[in-house]
N, C-alpha and C positions, 0 to 999 in steps of 0.2 A: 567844932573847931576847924581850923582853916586846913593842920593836920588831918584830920576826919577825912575832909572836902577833899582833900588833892588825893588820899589815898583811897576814895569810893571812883572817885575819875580814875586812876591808875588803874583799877579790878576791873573798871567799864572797860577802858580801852584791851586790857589783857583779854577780858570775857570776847571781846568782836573780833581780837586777831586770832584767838583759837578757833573761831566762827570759820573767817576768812581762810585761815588754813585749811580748816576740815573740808571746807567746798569747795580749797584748791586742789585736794586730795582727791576730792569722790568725784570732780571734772576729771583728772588726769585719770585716775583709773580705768571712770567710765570713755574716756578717747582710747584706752590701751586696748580695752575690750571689745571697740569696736573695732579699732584697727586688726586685732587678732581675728576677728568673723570677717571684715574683709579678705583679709589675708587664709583664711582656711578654705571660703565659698570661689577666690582664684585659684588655691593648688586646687581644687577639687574638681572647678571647670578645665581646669588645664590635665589633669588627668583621663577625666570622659573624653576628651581629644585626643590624647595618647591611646586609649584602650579603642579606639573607633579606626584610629590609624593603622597600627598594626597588624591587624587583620587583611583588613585591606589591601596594605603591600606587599605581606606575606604571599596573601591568594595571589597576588598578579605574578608576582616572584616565581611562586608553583606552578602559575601555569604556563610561564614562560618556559620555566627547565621543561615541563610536560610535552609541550613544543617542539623543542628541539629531538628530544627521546623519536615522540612520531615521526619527525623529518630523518632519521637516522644520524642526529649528527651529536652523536655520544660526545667528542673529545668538547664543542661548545656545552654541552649540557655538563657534564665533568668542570669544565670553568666556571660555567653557571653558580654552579653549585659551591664550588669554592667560594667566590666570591661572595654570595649570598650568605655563606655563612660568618666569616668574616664581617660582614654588616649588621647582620642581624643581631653578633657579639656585640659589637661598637654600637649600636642603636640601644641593646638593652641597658649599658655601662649607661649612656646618655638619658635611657627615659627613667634610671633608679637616681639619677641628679634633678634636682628641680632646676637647677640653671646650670648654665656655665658660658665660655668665654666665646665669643661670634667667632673666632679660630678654630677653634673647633667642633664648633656646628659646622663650618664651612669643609672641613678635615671631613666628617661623615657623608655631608653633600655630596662631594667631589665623588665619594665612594660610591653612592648613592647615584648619581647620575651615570658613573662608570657603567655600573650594572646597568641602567636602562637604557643606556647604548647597545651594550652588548644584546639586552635583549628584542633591539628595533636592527638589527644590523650595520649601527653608527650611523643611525639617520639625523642624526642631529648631533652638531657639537655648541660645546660651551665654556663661558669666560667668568669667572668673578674676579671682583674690583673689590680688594677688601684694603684700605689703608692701613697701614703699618700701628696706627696712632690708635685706631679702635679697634684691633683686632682681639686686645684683650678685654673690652668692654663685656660686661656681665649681665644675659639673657635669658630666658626660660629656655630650658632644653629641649630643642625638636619643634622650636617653635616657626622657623622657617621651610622647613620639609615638606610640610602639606602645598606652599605654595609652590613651591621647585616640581613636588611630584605630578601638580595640576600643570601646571607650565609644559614639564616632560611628556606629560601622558594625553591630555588632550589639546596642547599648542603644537608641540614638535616633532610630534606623530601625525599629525592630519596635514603636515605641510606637504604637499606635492610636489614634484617635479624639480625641486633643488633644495639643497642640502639648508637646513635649518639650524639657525644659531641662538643660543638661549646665551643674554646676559644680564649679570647676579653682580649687582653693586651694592655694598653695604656703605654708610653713610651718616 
């Protein structure tokens, strides 16, 4: 009967949109899943950067104060040492954040290059250009520092014979 008819078509079409559903499902889930293994395999990269880092600025940091000790110049190595640890706090505060705001990445920076002045004898000074507008914009944390401390340690230290200027524009 024509009843029958329209009500085996109703169950067809119900049977293909519970179909279409379920393979709307197990698309979206299977993109959620990938996006979470992207998202685990960048904190993971970004971490092995951090853990490579650290060290590395530490040992320079120590052998900078060690430096000054042999030069006999305690009241620098006394600041030294201040300062350093002061950073070294605000560096860890920054590498237990996975992000935060280019203000204050730029805040640790500043820090951060204070000290490697200090420990070049103010061979170099420096400028950032952060506008007002993106300064609260939201970053992986410490992900500028490798370049700052490449810039610092092997651009602004080999410069000779006049004073070198290092400038940091965010954008």
């Amino acid at each position: 009967t024509t009843w029958f008819r329209c009500l085996m078509v109703f169950a067809v079409l119900v049977f293909f949109a519970i179909l279409l559903y379920g393979y709307y499902i197990y698309t979206k889930r299977r993109a959620n899943e990938k996006l979470l293994q992207a998202k685990a395999i960048a904190k993971a990269k970004l971490e092995a950067l951090r853990a490579q880092l650290k060290p590395h600025f530490i040992f320079n940091s120590l052998n900078a104060i060690k430096d000054y000790i042999y030069n006999n110049k305690n009241d620098d190595a006394a600041n030294l040492v201040q300062r350093f640890a002061g950073l070294i706090r605000k560096g860890l505060h920054l590498a237990d954040k996975d992000f935060t705001t280019i203000g204050e990445e730029v805040i640790f920076l500043k820090q951060y290059l204070e000290l490697e002045r200090l420990k070049c004898d103010a061979c170099f000074d420096y400028h950032f250009e952060v506008p007002e507008r993106i300064a609260g914009i939201v970053i992986p944390s410490l992900i500028t520092q490798p370049f700052i401390e490449n810039a610092a340690v092997h651009g602004m230290r080999s410069v000779k014979g006049e004073r070198a200027v290092l400038y940091i524009t965010y954008s």
